[in-house]
C-alpha positions as CSV (number, residue, x, y, z in Angstrom):
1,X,-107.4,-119.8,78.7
2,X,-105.6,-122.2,76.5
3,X,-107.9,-122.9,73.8
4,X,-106.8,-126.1,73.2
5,X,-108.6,-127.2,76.8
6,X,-111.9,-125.3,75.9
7,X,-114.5,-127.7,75.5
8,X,-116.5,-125.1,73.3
9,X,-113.6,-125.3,70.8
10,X,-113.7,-128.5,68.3
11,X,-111.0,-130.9,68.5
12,X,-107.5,-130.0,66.7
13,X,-106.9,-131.8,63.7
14,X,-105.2,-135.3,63.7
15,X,-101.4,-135.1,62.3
16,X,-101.7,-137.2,58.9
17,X,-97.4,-137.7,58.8
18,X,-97.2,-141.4,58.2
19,X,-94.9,-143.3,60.9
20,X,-91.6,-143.7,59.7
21,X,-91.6,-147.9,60.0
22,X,-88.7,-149.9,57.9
23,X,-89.6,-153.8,56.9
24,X,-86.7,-156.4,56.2
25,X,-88.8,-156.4,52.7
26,X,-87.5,-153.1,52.4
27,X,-83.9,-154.0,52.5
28,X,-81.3,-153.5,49.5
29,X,-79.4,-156.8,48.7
30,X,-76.7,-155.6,49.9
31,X,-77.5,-154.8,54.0
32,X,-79.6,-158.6,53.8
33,X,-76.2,-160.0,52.7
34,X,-74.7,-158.3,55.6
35,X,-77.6,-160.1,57.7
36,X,-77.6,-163.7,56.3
37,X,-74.0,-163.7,57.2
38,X,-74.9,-163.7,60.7
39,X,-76.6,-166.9,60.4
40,X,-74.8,-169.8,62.1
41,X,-74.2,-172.8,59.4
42,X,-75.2,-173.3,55.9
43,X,-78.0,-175.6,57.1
44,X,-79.6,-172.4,58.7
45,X,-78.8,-170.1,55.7
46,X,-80.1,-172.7,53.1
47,X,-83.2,-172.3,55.7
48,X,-83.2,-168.5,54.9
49,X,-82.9,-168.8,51.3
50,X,-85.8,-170.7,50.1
51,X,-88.0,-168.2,52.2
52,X,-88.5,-166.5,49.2
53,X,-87.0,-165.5,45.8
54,X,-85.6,-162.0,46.7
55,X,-83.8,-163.8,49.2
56,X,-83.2,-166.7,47.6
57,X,-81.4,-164.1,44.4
58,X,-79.9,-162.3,47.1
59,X,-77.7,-164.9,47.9
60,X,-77.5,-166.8,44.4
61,X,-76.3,-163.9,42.7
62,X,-73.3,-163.1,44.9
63,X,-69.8,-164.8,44.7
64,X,-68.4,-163.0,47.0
65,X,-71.4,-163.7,49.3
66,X,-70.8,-167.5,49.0
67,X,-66.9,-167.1,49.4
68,X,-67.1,-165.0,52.8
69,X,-70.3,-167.1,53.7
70,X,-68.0,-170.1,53.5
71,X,-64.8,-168.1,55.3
72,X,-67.2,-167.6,58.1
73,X,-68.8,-170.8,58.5
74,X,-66.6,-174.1,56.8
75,X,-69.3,-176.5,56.1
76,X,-68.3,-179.8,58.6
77,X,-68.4,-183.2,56.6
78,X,-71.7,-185.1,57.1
79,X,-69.3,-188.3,57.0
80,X,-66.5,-190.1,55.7
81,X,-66.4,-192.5,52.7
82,X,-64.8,-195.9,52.9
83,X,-63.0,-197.8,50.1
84,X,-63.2,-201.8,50.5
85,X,-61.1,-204.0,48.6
86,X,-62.8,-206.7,46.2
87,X,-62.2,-209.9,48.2
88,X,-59.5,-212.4,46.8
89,X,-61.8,-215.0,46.9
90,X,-64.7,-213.5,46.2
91,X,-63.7,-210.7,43.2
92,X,-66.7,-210.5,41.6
93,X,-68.9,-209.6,44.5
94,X,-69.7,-205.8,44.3
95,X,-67.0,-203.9,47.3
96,X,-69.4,-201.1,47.6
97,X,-67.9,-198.2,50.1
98,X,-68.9,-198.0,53.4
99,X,-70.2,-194.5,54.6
100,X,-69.9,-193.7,58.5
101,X,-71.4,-190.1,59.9
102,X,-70.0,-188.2,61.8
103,X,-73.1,-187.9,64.3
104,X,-72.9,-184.2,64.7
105,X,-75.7,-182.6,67.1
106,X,-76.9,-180.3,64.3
107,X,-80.3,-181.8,63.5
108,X,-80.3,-180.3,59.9
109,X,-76.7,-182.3,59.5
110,X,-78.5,-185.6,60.3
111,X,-81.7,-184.8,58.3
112,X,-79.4,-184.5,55.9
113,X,-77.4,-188.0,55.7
114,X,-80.9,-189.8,56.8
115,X,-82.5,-187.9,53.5
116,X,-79.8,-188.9,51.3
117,X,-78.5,-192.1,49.1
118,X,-75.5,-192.5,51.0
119,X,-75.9,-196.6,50.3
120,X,-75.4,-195.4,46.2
121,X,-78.6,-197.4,45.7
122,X,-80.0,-194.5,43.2
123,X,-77.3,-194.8,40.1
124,X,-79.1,-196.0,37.0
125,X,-78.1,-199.5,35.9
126,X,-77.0,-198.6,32.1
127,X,-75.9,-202.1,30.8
128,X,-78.6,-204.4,32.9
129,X,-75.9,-205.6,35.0
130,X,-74.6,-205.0,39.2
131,X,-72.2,-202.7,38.8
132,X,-69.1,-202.3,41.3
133,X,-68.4,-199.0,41.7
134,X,-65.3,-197.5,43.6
135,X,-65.0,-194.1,44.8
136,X,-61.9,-192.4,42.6
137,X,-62.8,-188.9,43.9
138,X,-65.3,-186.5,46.0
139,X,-65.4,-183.2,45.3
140,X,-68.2,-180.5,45.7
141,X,-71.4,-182.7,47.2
142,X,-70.8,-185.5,43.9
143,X,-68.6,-188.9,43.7
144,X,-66.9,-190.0,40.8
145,X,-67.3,-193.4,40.5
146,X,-65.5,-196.5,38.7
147,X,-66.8,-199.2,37.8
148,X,-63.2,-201.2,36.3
149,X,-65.2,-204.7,35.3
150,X,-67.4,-202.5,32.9
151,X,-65.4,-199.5,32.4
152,X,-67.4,-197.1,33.0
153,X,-67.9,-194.1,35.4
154,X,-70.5,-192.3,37.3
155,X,-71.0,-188.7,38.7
156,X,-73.4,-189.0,41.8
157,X,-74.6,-186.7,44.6
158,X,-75.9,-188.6,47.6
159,X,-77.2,-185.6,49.4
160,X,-79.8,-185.0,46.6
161,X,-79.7,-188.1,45.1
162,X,-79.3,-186.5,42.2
163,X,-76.9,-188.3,39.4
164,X,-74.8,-186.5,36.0
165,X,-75.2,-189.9,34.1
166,X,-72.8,-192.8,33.5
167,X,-69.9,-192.7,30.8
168,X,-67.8,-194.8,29.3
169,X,-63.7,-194.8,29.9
170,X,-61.4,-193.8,27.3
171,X,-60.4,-196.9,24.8
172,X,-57.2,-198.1,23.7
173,X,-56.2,-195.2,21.6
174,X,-54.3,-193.3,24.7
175,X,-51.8,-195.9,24.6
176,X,-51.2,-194.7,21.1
177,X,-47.3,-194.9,20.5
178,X,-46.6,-195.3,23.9
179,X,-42.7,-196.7,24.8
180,X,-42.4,-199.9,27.0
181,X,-44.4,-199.7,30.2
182,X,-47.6,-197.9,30.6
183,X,-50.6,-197.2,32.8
184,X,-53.4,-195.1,34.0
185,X,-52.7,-193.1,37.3
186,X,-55.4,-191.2,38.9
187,X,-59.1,-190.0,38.0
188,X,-60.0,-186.8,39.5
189,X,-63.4,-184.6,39.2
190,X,-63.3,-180.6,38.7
191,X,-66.3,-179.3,39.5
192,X,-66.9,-175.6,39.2
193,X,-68.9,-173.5,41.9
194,X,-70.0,-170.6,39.8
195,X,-71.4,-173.2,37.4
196,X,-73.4,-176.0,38.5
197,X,-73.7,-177.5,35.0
198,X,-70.6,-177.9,34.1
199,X,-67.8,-180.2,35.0
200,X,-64.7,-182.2,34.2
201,X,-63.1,-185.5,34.6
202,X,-59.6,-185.6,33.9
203,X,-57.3,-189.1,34.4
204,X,-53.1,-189.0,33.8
205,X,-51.8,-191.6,31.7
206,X,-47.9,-192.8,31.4
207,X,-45.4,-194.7,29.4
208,X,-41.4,-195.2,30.3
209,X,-40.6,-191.4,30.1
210,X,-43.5,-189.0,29.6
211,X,-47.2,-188.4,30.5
212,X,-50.4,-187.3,28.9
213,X,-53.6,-185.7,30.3
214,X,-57.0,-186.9,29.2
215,X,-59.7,-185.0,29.7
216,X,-63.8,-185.9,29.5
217,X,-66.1,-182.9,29.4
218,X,-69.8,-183.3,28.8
219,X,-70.1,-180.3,26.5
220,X,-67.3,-182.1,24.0
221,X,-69.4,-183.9,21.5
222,X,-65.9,-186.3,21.1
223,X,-66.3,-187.4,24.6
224,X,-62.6,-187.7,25.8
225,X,-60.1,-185.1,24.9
226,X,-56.3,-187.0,24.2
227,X,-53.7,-184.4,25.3
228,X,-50.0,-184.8,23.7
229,X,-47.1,-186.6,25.4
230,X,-44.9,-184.4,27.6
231,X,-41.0,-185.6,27.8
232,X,-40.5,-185.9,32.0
233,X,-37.0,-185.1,33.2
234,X,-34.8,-186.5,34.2
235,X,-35.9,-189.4,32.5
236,X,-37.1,-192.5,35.2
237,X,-34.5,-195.0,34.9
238,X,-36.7,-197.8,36.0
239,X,-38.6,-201.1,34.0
240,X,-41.3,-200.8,35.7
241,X,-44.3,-198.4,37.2
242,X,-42.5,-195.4,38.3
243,X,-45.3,-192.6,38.7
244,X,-47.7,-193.4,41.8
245,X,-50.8,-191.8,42.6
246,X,-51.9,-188.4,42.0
247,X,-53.3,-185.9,44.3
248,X,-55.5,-182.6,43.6
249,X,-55.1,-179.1,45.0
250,X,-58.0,-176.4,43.5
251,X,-57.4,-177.7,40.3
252,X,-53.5,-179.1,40.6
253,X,-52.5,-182.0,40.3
254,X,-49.9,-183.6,41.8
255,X,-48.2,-186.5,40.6
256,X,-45.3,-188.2,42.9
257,X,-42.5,-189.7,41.3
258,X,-39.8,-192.7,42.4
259,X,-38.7,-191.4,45.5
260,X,-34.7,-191.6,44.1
261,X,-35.6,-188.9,41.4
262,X,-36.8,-186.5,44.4
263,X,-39.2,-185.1,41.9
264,X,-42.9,-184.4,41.6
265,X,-45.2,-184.1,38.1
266,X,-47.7,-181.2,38.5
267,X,-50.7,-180.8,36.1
268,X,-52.3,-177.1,36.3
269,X,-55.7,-177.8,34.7
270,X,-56.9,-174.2,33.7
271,X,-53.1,-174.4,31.6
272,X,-53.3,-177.8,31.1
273,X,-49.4,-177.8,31.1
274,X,-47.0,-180.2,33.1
275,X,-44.1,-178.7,35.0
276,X,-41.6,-180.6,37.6
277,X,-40.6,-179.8,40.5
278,X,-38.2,-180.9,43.7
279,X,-39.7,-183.0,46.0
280,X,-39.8,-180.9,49.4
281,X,-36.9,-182.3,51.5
282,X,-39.3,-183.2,54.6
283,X,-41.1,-185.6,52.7
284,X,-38.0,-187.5,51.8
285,X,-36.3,-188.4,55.2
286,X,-34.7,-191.8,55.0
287,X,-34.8,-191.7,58.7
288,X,-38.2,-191.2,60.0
289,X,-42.2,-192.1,58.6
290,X,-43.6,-189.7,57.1
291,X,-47.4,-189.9,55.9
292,X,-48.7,-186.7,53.7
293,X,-51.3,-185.4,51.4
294,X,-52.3,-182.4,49.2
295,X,-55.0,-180.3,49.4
296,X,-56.5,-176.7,49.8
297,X,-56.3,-174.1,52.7
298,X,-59.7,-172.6,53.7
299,X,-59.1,-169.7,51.3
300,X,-58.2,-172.1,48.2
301,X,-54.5,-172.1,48.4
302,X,-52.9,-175.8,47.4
303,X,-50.8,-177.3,50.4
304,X,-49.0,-180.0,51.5
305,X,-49.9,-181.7,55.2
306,X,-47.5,-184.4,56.4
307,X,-47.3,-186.1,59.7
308,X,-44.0,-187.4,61.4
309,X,-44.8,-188.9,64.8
310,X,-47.4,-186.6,66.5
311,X,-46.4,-183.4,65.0
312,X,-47.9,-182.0,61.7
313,X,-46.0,-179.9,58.9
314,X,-47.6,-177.5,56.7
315,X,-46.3,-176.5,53.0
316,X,-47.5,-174.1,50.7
317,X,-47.1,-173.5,47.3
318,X,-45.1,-169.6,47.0
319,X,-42.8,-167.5,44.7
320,X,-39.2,-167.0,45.8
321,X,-37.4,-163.8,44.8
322,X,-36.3,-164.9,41.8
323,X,-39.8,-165.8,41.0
324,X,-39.9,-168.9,41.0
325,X,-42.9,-171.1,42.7
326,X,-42.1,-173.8,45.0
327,X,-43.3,-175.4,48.0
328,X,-42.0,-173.7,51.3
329,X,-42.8,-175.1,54.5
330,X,-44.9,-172.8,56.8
331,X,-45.1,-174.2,60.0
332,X,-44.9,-177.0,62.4
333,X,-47.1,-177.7,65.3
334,X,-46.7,-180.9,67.7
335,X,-50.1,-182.4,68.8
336,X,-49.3,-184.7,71.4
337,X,-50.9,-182.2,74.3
338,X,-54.3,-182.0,72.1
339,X,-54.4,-185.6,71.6
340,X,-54.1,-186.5,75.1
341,X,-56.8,-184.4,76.1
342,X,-59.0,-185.9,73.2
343,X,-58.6,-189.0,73.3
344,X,-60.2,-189.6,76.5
345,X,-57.4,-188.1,78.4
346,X,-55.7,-191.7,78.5
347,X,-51.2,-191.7,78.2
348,X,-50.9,-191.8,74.8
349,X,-48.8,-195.0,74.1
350,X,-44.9,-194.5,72.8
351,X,-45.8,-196.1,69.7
352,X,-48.3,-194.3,68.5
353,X,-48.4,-192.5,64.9
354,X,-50.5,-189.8,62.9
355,X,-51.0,-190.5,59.5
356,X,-52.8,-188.1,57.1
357,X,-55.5,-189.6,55.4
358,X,-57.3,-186.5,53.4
359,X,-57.1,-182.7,52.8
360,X,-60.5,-180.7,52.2
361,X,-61.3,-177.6,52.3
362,X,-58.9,-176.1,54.7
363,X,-59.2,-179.5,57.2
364,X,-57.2,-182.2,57.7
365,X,-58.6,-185.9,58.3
366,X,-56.2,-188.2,60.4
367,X,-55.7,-191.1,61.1
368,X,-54.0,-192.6,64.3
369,X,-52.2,-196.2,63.8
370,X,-49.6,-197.8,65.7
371,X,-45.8,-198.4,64.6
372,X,-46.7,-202.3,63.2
373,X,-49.8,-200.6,61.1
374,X,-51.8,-203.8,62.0
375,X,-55.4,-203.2,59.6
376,X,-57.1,-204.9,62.9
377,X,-56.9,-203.1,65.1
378,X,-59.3,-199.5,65.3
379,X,-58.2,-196.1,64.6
380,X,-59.1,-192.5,66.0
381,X,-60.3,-190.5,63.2
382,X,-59.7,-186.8,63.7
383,X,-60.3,-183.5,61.8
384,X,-57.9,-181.0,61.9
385,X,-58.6,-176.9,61.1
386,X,-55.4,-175.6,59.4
387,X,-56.2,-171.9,60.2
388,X,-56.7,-172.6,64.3
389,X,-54.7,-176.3,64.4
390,X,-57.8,-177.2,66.4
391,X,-58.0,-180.9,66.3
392,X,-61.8,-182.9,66.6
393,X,-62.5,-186.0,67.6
394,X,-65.0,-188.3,64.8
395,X,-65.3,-191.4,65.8
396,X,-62.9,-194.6,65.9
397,X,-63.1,-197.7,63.6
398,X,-60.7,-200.1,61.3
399,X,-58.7,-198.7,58.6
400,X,-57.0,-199.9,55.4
401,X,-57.3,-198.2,52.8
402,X,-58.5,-194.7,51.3
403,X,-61.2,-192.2,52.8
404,X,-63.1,-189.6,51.2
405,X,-64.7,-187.2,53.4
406,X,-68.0,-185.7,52.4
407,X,-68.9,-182.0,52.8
408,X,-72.2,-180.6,53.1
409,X,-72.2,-178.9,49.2
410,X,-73.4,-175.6,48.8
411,X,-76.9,-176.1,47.1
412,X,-76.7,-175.5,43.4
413,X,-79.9,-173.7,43.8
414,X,-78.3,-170.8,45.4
415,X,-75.7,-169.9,42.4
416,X,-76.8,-167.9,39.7
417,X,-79.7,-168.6,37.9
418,X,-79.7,-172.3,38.5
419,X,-82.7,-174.4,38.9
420,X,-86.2,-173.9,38.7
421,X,-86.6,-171.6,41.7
422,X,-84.9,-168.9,40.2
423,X,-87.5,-168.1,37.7
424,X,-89.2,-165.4,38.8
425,X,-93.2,-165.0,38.9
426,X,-94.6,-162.9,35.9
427,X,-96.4,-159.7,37.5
């Protein structure tokens, strides 16, 4: 008789073993990683994060988490920014950008622009008077701001409403021994991802023949730094402005010269040396329009995106085999199919042009016009991957001047030790 069935034998003993259960508590930093990556958009992730601080750490303390995060899933811009020109007769009445969203269905998106200062109504008012700011730059979630009446600028992020103060442009001494002609060509932020804190303004100025960086850092107790002329060659054989406005790449500048001296400037900021270069070829066609920008690819290579007609060219920045670096074009791709599908699948008309109006983060932001360019009349705005050539429509609307697109930023809460969340709790 099996004794375990006897019912004048006592019960066997319960097993004690306990089960063998795993809780995502229990997970190394390394295999959540792995999991958060899975999530959908930042919105969701950011979500995630602020669950708790182990999570929260688990993603702040990885770079390479925030790099393949961003590979995976390119934050789309909440909107684009709209310069306005001061009216003639009406100059001192503030020209304050317009912002227009780009009505994505991702609720967190629109949370987003509907919780933020996208008006810039939160700026403090240092000198008790309106100020008329203009947007010189958008990098990284903040505007740089300038306010030419006053001179002064501002560093402002409308998605937190969170501003880095107001500060005074350099004086008269960059003009110090300048020859002839002279002026100030672009203001540009540099805004560092593995260090929320810190950032830089840097603006070119010129005279008849060389150039000089200036540089404004918050950390440098003499306010602007006043970098040394550099000699350009050849030398611009002109009277009067010869350098036109700048452009950045991750941290290069680009600086386009008279279009007879087929050259271009280039600042490297981490160097802070000048170099010159050809002007690509494509670029200078006497024969056809060609509109074009610089920016980034989606992995933080500089490029070059132009437009002729309805087809886009791409150029990146590479070594040749005698080492040295120049911009080589890598590909071009006619739109004229996607465009026709997009665009309510209407003909497209014979006149119609592509013009590129912004480079960001591995997408391009065009800009459709006809061949007379009249400001009345609306234009499609599009967004353009570079690593599919996928185009999207935004929205339509007048256009005359510059755009900045805005980006979701990455939350400066999630890098490093940053902000007051990543304190941890004492046991």
């Amino acid at each position: 008789m099996d004794l375990a069935c006897d019912p004048a034998q006592p019960p066997p003993a319960k097993r004690t073993t306990e089960p063998n259960c795993t809780t995502i508590d229990s997970l190394g930093d390394d295999i959540l990683r792995e999991i958060l990556l899975l999530l959908p958009s930042l919105t969701s992730l950011i979500r995630a994060a602020f669950t708790c601080r182990a999570w929260r750490r688990a993603v702040a303390s990885s770079p390479s988490f925030r790099r393949r995060f961003r590979a995976l899933h390119p934050s789309p811009p909440l909107g684009l920014f709209f310069t306005r020109p001061r009216s003639v007769h009406r100059p001192n009445v503030p020209a304050l950008p317009d912002f227009v969203p780009t009505r994505r269905p991702d609720k967190d998106l629109a949370a987003a622009v509907r919780c933020g200062d996208f008006f810039i109504t939160s700026i403090p008012d240092r000198r008790g008077e309106t100020p008329c700011w203009d947007i010189v730059d958008c990098r990284d979630g903040f505007l740089l701001l300038n306010d030419w009446d006053s001179a002064l600028l501002a560093l402002f992020n409308p998605y937190s409403r969170r501003s880095r103060g107001v500060f005074d442009m350099p004086d008269g001494d960059i003009f110090e021994d300048y020859r002839g002609i002279y002026g100030l060509r672009s203001i540009h932020l540099i805004y560092s991802d593995e260090d929320p804190m810190s950032f830089r303004v840097v603006c070119l100025v010129y005279d008849e023949s060389r150039v000089r960086a200036l540089v404004f850092s918050p950390s440098d107790t003499r306010g602007w730094h006043i970098g040394p002329w550099v000699e350009v060659s050849p030398t611009p054989q002109t009277d009067s402005e010869w350098l036109e406005e700048g452009m950045q790449a991750n941290g290069l500048f680009i600086f386009w010269v008279g279009v007879d001296l087929k050259i271009v400037v280039t600042l490297n900021t981490t160097t802070m040396e000048f170099s010159v270069d050809e002007l690509p070829q494509c670029l200078t066609a006497v024969d056809q329009d060609v509109s074009f920008d610089v920016g980034e690819t989606m992995d933080g290579a500089p490029c070059i995106v132009y437009a002729v007609e309805l087809s886009i060219g791409v150029l990146l920045r590479k070594v040749d085999d005698d080492g040295v670096e120049k911009w080589v074009q890598d590909r071009v791709v006619p739109l004229e199919t996607q465009l026709a599908r997009i665009i309510e699948d209407l003909p497209l008309p014979g006149d119609l042009q592509l013009n590129v109006a912004a480079i960001r983060n591995g997408f391009v932001y065009l800009a459709t016009s006809d061949m007379y360019h009249e400001p009345q009349n609306p234009c499609w705005f599009l967004s353009l991957c570079l690593e599919t050539m996928e185009l999207e429509m935004l929205f339509q609307r007048t256009f005359d001047n510059q755009i900045y697109p805005y980006v979701l930023p990455w939350p400066r809460s999630l890098v490093g030790d940053y902000g007051t969340f990543a304190l941890e709790v004492a046991p």
